[in-house]
C-alpha positions as CSV (number, residue, x, y, z in Angstrom):
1,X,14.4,5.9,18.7
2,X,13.6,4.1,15.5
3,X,10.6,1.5,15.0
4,X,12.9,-1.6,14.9
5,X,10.0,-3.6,14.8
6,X,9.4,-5.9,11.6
7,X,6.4,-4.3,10.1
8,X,3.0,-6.8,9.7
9,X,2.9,-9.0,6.4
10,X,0.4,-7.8,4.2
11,X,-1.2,-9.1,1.2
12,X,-4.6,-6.8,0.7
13,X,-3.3,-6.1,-3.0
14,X,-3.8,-9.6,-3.7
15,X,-6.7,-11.0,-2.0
16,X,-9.2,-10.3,-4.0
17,X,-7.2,-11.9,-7.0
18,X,-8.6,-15.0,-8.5
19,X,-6.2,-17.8,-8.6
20,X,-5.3,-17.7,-12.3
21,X,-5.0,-14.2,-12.0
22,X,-2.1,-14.6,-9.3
23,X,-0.8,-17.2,-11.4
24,X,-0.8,-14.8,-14.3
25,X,1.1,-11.9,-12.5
26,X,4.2,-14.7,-13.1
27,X,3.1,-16.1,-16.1
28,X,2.4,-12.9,-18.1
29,X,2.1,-11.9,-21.5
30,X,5.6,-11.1,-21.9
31,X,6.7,-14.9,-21.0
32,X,3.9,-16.5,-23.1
33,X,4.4,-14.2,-25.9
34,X,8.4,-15.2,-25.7
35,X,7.7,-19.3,-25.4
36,X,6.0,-18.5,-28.6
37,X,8.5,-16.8,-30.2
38,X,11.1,-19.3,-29.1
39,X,8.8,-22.0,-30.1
40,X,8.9,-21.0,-33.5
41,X,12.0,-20.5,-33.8
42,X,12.6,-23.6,-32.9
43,X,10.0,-25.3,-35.4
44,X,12.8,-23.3,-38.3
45,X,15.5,-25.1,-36.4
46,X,14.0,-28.4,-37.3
47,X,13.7,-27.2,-40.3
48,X,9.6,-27.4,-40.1
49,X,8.1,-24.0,-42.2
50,X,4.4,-24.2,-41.7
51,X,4.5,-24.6,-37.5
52,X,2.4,-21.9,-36.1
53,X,1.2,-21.5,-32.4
54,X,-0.3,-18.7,-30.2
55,X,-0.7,-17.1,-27.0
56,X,-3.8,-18.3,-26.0
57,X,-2.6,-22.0,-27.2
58,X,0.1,-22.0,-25.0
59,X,-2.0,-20.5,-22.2
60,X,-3.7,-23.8,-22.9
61,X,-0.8,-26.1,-23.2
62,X,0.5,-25.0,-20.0
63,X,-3.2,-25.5,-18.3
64,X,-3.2,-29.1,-19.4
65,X,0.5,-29.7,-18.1
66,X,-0.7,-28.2,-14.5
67,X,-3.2,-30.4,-15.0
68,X,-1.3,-33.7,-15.4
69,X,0.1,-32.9,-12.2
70,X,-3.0,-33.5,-9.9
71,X,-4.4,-36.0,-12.6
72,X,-1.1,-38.6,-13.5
73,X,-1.6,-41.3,-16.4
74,X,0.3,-43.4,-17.8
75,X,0.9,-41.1,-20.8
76,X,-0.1,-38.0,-22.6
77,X,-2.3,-39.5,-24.9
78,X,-4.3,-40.9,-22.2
79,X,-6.2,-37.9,-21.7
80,X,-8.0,-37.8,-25.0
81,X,-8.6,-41.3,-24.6
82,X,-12.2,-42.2,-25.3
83,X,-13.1,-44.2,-21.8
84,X,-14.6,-42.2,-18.8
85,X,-12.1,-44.2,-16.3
86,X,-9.0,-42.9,-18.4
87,X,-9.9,-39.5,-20.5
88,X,-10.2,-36.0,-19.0
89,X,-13.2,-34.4,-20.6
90,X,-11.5,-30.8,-19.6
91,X,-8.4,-31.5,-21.8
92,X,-10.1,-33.1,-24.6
93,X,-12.6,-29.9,-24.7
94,X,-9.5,-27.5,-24.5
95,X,-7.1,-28.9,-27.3
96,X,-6.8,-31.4,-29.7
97,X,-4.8,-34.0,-29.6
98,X,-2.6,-33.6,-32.2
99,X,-2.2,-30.2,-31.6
100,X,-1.0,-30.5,-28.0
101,X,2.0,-33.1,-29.3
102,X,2.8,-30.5,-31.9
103,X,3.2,-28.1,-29.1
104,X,5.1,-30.6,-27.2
105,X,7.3,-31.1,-30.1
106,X,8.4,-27.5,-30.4
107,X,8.0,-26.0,-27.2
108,X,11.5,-24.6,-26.4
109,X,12.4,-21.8,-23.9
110,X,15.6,-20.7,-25.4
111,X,17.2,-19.9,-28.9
112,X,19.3,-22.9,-29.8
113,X,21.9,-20.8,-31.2
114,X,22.7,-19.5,-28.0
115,X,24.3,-21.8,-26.1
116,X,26.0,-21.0,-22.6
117,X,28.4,-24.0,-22.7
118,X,29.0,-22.7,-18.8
119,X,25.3,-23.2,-18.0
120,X,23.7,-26.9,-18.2
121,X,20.2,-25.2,-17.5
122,X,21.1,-22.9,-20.4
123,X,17.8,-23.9,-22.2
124,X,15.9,-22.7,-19.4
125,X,17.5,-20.1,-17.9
126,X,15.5,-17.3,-19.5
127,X,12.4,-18.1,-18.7
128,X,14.1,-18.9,-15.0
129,X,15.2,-15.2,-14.9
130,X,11.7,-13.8,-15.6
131,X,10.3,-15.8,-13.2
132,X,12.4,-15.0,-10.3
133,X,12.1,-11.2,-11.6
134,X,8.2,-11.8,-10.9
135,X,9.0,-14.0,-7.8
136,X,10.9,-11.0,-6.1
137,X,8.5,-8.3,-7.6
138,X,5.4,-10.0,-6.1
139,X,7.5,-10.9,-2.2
140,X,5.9,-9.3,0.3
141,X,8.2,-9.3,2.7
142,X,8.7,-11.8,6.2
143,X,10.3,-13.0,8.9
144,X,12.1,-16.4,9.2
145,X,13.0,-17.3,5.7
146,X,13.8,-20.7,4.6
147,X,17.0,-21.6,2.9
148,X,17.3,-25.3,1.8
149,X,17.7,-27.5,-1.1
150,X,14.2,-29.3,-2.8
151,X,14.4,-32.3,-5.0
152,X,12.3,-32.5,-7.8
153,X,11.9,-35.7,-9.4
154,X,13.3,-37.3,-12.3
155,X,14.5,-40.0,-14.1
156,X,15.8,-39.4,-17.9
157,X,19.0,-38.3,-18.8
158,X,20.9,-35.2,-17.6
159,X,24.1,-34.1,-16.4
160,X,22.5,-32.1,-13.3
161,X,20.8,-34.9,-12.2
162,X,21.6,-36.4,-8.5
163,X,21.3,-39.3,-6.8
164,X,20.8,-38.4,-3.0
165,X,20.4,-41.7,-0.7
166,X,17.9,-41.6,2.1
167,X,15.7,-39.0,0.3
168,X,12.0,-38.9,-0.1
169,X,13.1,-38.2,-4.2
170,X,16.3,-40.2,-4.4
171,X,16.5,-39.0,-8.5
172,X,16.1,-35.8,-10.0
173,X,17.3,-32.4,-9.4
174,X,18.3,-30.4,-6.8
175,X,17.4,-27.2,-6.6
176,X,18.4,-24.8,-3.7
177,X,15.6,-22.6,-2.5
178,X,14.2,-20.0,-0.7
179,X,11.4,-19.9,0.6
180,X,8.8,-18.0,3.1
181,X,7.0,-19.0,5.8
182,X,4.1,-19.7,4.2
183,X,5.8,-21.5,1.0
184,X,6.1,-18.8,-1.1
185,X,9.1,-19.3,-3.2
186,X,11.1,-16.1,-3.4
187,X,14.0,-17.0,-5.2
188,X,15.8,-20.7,-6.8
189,X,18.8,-21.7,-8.8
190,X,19.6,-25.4,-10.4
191,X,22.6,-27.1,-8.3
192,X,25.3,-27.9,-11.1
193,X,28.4,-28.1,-9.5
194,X,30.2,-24.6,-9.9
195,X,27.7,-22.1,-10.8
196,X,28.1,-20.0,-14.2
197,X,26.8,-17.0,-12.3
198,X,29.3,-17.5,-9.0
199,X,31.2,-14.5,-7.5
200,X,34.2,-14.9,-5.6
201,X,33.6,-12.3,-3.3
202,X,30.2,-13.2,-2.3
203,X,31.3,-16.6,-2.1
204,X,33.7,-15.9,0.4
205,X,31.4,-13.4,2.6
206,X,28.2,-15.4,2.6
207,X,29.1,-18.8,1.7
208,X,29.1,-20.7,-1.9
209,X,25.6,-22.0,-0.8
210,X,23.9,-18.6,-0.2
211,X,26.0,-16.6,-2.8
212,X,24.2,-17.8,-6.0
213,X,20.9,-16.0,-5.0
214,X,22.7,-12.6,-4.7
215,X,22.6,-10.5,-7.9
């Protein structure tokens, strides 16, 4: 008789990995170098000719936004701000400024001349499909997934955004997810009413909630 028995999670290859260096196994030099290229494209879209920006910049520019996570003020500019109780000596030794809003300003993850009118998460969706490439890639594999929707805050403008009553995040956007046991996030999709991705089939074997995650 077959082993039927679920072999044991392992993650050996990746404990001797430094935090950054498991976050760079997702955010790689083939995603960096294309928010760059995007991002200059983008700069040509406005129209602006001398906008320049590279790897390592970015590297940086996403550093600072992971920062601002764990350290919230009331705005960007707050971190280069010249009082200890408000500026973050980290971010105002890493980038300029100036140069972090010029990143801001032309930061784009998609070519604007591409537009899925199927897709509202069109401007995002290919840097959301190298992710999830990684995300599967770097799975080790478990029992007792998690499939459920996560709400992630916000409150501008945007035709995927929902209003869910008796929520924790009443605004913002629902993503569905799945997840493993320990929180790794295997795989995600924005919810946007019918999905530009949807196959019938699926749909109708697994259910229109599980059938966006199968390729």
């Amino acid at each position: 008789m077959p082993d039927l028995n679920f072999p044991t999670t392992d993650f050996s290859k990746y404990s001797h990995m430094r935090p950054v260096e498991i976050f760079e196994l997702f955010f790689d030099d083939k995603l960096i170098s294309y928010l760059v290229e995007q991002s200059k494209l983008y700069a040509l879209f406005k129209n602006v000719n001398d906008f320049d920006v590279t790897n390592d910049e970015i590297k940086c520019f996403i550093g600072i936004l992971i920062l601002s996570g764990y350290n919230g003020l009331p705005g960007k500019r707050f971190y280069w701000d010249s009082s200890n109780d408000v500026g973050n000596s980290l971010v105002k030794d890493s980038m300029r400024r100036d140069r972090f809003i010029s990143i801001m300003r032309f930061i784009h993850c998609a070519n604007n001349n591409e537009i899925n009118v199927n897709d509202k998460v069109w401007k995002l969706r290919p840097v959301m499909d190298m992710l999830k490439d990684k995300f599967l890639i770097h799975f080790v594999p478990s029992q007792n997934l998690n499939y459920d929707e996560s709400m992630v805050k916000y409150f501008g403008k945007h035709s995927c955004k929902q209003f869910i009553r008796g929520k924790p995040i009443r605004f913002g956007y629902k993503i569905w997810c799945l997840n493993a046991p320990d929180g790794y996030l295997i795989n995600f999709d924005f919810y946007q009413g019918i999905s530009p991705k949807r196959k019938i089939l699926y749909e109708n074997i697994f259910g229109k909630c599980t059938a966006p995650f199968i390729k």
